[in-house]
C-alpha positions as CSV (number, residue, x, y, z in Angstrom):
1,X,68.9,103.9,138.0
2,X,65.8,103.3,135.7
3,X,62.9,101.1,137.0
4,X,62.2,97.9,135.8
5,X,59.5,98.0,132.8
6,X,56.5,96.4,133.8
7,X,56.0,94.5,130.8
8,X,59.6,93.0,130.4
9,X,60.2,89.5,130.7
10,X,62.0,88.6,133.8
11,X,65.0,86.7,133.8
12,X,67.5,85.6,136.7
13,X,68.3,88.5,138.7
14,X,72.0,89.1,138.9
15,X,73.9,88.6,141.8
16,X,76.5,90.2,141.0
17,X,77.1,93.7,139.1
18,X,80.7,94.5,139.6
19,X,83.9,91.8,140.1
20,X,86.3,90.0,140.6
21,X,83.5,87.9,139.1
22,X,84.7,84.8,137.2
23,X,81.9,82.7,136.1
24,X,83.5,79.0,135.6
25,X,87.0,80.5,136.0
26,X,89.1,82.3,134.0
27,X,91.2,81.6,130.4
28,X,94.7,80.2,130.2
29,X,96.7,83.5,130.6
30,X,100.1,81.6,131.3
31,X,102.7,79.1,128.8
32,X,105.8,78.4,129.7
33,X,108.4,80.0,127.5
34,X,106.5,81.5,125.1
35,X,106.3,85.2,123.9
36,X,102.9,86.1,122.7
37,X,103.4,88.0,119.8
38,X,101.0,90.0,118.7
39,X,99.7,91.9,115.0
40,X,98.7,95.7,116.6
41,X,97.3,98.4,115.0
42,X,96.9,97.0,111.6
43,X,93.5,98.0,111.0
44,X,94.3,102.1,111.2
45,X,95.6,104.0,108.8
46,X,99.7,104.6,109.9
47,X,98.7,102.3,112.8
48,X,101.9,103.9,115.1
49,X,103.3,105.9,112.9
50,X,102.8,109.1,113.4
51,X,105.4,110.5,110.7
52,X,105.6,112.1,107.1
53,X,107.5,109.2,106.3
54,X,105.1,107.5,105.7
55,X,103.9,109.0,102.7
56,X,106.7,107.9,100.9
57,X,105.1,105.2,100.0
58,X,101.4,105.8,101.2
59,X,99.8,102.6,99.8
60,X,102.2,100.1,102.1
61,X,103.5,102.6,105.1
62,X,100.1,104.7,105.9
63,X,96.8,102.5,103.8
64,X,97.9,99.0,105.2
65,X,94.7,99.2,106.8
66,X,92.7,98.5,103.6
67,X,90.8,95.1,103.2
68,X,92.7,94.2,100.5
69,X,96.0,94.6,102.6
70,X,95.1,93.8,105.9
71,X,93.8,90.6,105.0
72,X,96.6,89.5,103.6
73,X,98.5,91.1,107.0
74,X,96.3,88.9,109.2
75,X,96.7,85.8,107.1
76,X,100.6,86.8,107.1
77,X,100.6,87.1,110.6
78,X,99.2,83.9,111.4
79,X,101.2,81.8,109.0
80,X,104.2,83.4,110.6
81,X,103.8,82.0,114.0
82,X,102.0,85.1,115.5
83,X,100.0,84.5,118.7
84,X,96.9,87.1,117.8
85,X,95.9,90.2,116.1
86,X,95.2,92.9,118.2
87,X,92.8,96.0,116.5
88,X,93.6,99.4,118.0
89,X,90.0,100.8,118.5
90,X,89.5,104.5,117.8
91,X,86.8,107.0,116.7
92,X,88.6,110.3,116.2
93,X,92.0,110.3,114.4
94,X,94.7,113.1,114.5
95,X,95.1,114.8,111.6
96,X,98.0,116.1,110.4
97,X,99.7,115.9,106.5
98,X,99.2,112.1,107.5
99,X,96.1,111.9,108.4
100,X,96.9,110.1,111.6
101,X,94.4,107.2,112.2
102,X,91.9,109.3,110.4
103,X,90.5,106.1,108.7
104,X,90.6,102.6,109.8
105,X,88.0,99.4,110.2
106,X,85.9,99.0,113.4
107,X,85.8,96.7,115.9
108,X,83.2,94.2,115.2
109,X,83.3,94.4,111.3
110,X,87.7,93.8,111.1
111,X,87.3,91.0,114.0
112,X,84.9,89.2,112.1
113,X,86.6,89.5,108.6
114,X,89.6,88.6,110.1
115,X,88.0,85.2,111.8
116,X,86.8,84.2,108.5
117,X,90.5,84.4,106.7
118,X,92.4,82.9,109.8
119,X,92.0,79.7,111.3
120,X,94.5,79.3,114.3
121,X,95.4,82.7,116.1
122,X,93.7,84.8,118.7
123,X,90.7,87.7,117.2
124,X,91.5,90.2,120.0
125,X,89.4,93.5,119.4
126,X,88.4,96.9,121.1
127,X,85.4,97.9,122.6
128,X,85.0,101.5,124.5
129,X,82.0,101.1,127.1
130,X,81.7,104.5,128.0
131,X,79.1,105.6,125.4
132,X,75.5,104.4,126.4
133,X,76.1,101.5,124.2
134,X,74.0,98.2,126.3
135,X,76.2,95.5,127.2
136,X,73.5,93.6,125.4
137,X,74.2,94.9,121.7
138,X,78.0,95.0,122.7
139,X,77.1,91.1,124.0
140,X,75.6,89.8,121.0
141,X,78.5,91.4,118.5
142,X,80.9,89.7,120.5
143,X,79.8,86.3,121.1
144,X,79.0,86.2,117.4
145,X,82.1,86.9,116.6
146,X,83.4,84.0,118.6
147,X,80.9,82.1,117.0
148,X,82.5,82.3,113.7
149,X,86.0,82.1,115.2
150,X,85.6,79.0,116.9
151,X,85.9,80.4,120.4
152,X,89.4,82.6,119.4
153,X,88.1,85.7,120.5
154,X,89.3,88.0,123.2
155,X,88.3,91.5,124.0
156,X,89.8,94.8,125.4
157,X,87.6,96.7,126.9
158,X,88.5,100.7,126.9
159,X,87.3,103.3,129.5
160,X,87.3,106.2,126.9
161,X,88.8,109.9,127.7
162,X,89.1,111.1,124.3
163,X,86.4,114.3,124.6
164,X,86.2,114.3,120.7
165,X,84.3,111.0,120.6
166,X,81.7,111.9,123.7
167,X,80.9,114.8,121.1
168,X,80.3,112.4,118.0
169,X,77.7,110.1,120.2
170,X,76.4,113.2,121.3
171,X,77.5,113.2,125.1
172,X,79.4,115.2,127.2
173,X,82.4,114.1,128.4
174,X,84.4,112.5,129.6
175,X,83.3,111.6,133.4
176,X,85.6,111.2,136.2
177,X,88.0,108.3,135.8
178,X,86.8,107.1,138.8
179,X,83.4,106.6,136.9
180,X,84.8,105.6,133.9
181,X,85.8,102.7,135.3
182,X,82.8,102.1,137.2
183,X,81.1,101.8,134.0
184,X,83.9,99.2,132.8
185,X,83.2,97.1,135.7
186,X,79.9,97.0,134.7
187,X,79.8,96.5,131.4
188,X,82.4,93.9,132.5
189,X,80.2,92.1,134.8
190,X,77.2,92.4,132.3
191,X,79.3,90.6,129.7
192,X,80.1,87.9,131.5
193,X,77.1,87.1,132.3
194,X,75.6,87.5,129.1
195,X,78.3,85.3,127.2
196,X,77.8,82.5,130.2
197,X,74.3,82.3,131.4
198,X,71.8,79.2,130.0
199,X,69.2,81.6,131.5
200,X,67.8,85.1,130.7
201,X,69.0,88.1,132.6
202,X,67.9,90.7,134.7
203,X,70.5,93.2,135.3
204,X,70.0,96.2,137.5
205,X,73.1,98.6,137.8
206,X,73.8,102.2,138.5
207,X,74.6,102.7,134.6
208,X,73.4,99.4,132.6
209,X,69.6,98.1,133.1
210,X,68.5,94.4,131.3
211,X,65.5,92.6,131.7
212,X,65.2,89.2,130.4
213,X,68.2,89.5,128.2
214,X,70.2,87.0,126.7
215,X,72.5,86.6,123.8
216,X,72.3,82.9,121.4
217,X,74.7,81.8,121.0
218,X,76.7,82.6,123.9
219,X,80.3,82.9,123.4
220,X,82.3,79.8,121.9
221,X,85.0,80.4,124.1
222,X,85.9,78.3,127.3
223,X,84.9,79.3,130.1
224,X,84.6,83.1,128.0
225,X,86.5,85.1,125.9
226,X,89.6,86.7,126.9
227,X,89.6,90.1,128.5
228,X,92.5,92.7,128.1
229,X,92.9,96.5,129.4
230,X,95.1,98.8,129.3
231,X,95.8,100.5,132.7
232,X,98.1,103.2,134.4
233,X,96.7,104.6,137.2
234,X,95.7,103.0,140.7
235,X,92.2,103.0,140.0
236,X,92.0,101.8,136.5
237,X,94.6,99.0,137.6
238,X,92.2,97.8,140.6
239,X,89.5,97.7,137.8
240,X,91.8,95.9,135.5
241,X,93.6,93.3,137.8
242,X,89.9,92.7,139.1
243,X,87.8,91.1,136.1
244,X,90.7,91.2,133.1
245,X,92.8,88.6,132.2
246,X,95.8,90.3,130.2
247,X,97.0,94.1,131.3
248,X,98.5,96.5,128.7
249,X,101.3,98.0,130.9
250,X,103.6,101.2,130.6
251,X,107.2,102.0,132.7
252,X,108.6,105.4,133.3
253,X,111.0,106.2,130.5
254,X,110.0,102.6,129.3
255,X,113.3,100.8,131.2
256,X,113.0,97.1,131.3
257,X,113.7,97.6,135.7
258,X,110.4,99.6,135.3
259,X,108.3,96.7,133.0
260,X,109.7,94.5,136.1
261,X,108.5,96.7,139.1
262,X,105.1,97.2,137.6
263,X,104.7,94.2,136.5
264,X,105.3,92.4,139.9
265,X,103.2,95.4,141.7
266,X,100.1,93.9,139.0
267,X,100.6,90.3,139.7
268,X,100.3,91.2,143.4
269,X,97.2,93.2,143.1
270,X,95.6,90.1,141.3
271,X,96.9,87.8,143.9
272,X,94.6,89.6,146.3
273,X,91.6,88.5,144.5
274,X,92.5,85.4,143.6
275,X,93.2,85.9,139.9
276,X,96.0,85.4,137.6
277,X,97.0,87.9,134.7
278,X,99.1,88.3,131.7
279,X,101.4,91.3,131.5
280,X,101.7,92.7,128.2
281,X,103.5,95.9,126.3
282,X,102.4,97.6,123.2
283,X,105.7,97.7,120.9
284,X,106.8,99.8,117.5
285,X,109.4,98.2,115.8
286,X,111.9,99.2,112.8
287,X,114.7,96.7,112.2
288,X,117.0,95.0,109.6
289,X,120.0,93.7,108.8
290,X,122.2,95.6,111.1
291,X,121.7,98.3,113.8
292,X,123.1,100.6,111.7
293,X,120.7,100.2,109.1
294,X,117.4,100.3,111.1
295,X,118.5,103.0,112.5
296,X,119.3,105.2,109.3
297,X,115.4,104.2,108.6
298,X,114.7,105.5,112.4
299,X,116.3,109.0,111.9
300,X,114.6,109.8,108.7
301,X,111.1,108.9,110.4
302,X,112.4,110.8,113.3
303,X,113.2,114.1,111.0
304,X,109.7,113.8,109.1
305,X,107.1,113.7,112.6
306,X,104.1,115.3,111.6
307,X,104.0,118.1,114.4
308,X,100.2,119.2,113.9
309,X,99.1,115.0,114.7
310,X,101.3,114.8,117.3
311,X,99.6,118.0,118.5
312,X,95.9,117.0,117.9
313,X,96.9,113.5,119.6
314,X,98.2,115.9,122.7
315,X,94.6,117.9,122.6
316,X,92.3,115.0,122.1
317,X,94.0,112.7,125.2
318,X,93.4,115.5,127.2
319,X,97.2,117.2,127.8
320,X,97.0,120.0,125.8
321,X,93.0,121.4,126.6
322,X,93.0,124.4,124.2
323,X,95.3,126.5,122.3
324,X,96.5,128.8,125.4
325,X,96.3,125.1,127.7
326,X,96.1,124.3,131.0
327,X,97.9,121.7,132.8
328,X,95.5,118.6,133.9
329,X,95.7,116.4,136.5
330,X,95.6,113.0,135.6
331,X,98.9,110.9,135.0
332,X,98.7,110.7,131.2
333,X,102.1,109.4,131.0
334,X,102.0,106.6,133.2
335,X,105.3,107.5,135.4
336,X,103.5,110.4,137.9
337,X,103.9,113.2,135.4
338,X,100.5,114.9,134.9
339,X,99.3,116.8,131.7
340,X,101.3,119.7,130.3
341,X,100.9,123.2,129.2
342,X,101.0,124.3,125.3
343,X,104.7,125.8,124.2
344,X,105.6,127.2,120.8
345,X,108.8,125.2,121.2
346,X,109.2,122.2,119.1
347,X,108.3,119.2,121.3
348,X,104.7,121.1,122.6
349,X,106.0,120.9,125.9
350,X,106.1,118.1,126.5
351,X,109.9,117.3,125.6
352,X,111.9,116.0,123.0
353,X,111.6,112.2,124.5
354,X,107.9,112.2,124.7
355,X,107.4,114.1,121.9
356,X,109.3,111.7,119.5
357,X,108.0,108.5,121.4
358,X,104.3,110.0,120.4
359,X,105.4,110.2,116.6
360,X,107.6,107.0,117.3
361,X,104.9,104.7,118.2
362,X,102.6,106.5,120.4
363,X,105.4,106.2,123.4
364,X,105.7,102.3,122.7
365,X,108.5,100.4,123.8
366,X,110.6,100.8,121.1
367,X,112.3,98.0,119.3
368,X,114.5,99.3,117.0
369,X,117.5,97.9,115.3
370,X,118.8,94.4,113.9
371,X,116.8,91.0,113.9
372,X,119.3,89.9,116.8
373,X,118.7,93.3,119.1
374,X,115.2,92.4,118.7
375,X,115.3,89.3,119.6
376,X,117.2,90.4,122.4
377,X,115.0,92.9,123.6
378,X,111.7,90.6,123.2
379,X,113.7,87.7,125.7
380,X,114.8,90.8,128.1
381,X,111.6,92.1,128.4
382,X,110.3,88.7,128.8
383,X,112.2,87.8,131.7
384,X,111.2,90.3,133.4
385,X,107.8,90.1,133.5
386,X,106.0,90.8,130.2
387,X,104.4,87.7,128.4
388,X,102.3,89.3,125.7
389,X,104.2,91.7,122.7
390,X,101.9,94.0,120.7
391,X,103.7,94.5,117.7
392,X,103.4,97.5,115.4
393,X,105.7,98.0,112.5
394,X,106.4,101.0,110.1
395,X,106.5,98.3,107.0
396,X,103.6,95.6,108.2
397,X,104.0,94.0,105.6
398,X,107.9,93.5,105.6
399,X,107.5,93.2,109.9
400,X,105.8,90.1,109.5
401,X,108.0,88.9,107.1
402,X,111.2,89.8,109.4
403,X,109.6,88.0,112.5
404,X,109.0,84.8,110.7
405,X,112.4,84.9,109.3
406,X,114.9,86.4,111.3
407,X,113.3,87.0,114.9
408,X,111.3,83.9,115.4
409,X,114.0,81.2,114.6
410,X,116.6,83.4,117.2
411,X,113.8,83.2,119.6
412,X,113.5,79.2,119.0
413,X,116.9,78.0,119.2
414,X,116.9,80.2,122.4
415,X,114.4,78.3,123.8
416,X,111.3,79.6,123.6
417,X,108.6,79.9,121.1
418,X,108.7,76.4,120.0
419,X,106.4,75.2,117.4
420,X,103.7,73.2,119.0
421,X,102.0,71.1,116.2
């Protein structure tokens, strides 16, 4: 820990460095009956999609992300009935013919772009904390953004393992998850604060120091802005179910019985600290008119996976180490399987369900088929536990078009999603 500078301006020391910690409360996380859909992964190029398909048509499948485009996808999406728009933050993409999330607009620039062209939904974007980046800068750059939102901004917060990006900020990494997460809950703590406090702040941790800091203006939101992670593992859910307000879940072999069991395991760890949460999944969806027809479109993308992305994807999230690999430890798929060893067979060994879920939607829960499956598999999911849908789509463009027209109104005269003017 660095010593206090001599000179600095003091402010009120903090009380509190890691949570629960819940300064005037926390956000609505709960409506009755309502699926939050969500736009994901808009603002990278493929977003999901992790197949040659895509440049069939590279302007609309793989270069949605362009301002041009994906500001007519977030105004789209809110128009539609959407909930939010979710960025997927990155800073290495995966190669490949595709060029895999190689390109794509950050977190702070898209979120405010997209505040200033919307006027209703949720601004949800990404921040990693795990790269000596002050809570302060990362403080100010959000609460602005809620500024010119109007308080519609929410925030996941990512405890970076991707090795790649340590190099480009000139670390080495990553650090034990246990003190990854150490640093979230941190950075956590220090953002509350900052977003909250009528007073400066002093701020003495084990990884973030501030004297005298404050951010003006604060955040818009009431009490703060949202706070979303996604978590697998027992110590990044304690972290998660401790100072977040909306959890990013998976389920071995992503069955519904296995959205339900975690979900109830989460809303029990939150329980014990007095909290509340959202569960949410992260989704990639192809549909149309029939089964039949989405699934012809499925196939094809299927048949065209672009092997070397799926591969650098594999290496950079740590399951494939180097070109002779080693098995790691950590459960990387979120069902108890750890990290796997490089093959020459087809699927990198890692098999053919994983390996087509990664070029599928980066092993999303996969939607696929007519308007009514959809539907069907939204309210399933629902009722068992998950409350917020991250939506990716193949087609963004048509997606948004095929929610507001087919999947919504089947979700309404069901019950739920109701237009609340």
């Amino acid at each position: 820990m660095q010593r206090r500078p001599t000179a600095a301006r003091a402010g009120v020391n903090a009380g509190v460095l890691r949570g629960p910690f819940d300064p005037g409360g926390q956000p609505p996380v709960k409506r009755d009956n309502h699926l939050h859909l969500s736009l994901f992964a808009w603002n990278v190029a493929s977003g999901l999609s992790a197949s040659k398909a895509v440049l069939s048509d590279p302007e609309r499948h793989r270069d949605f992300w362009k301002w041009p485009s994906a500001s007519r996808l977030v105004r789209d999406a809110e128009q539609a009935g959407f909930d939010s728009q979710l960025q997927y933050g990155m800073w290495s993409g995966y190669g490949g013919e595709t060029g895999w999330n190689d390109a794509g607009l950050d977190f702070a620039t898209a979120a405010t772009a997209s505040a200033a062209v919307t006027s209703r939904m949720g601004i949800y974007s990404t921040i990693h904390v795990g790269y000596n980046v002050s809570p302060l800068f990362l403080g100010k750059l959000t609460a602005s953004i809620d500024h010119v939102s109007g308080g519609r901004l929410g925030v996941n917060v990512v405890a970076g393992q991707n090795a790649a990006d340590y190099a480009q900020f000139g670390l080495e990494g990553p650090p034990p998850q246990a003190v990854r997460y150490a640093i979230a809950d941190e950075m956590t703590t220090a953002l509350k604060l900052l977003w909250t406090s009528d007073d400066p702040v002093d701020f003495e941790g084990e990884y973030f120091q501030m004297y005298g800091a404050r951010v003006d203006p604060r955040a818009t939101s009431r009490p703060r802005p949202l706070l979303i992670c996604a978590a697998g593992s027992d110590i990044g859910l304690d972290y998660a179910t401790r100072q977040c307000d909306a959890l990013f879940i998976t389920a071995g072999n992503n069955s519904v019985s296995g959205y339900a069991e975690r979900a109830e395991k989460i809303h029990g760890m939150a329980a014990e600290h007095g909290r509340a949460v959202r569960i949410a999944a992260m989704c990639y969806v192809v549909m149309d008119d029939t089964d039949a027809k989405a699934n012809e479109t499925v196939e094809w993308m299927r048949e065209e996976i672009d092997r070397k992305a799926i591969e650098m994807w594999l290496i950079r999230s740590g399951h494939i180490l180097n070109s002779e690999a080693e098995t790691v430890s950590e459960d990387v798929f979120g069902d108890g399987r750890s990290g796997t060893e490089k093959t020459e067979d087809p699927y990198l060994g890692v098999g053919k369900e994983i390996y087509e879920g990664l070029g599928m939607g980066m092993n999303a829960y996969q939607l696929f088929g007519s308007y009514q499956t959809v539907a069907d598999q939204l309210i399933e999911l629902y009722n068992c536990g998950v409350e917020q849908f991250a939506l990716s789509f193949f087609d963004p463009h048509r997606g948004i078009q095929q929610i507001r027209d087919h999947v919504l109104p089947i979700l309404r005269e069901r019950g739920y999603n109701q237009i609340v003017l």
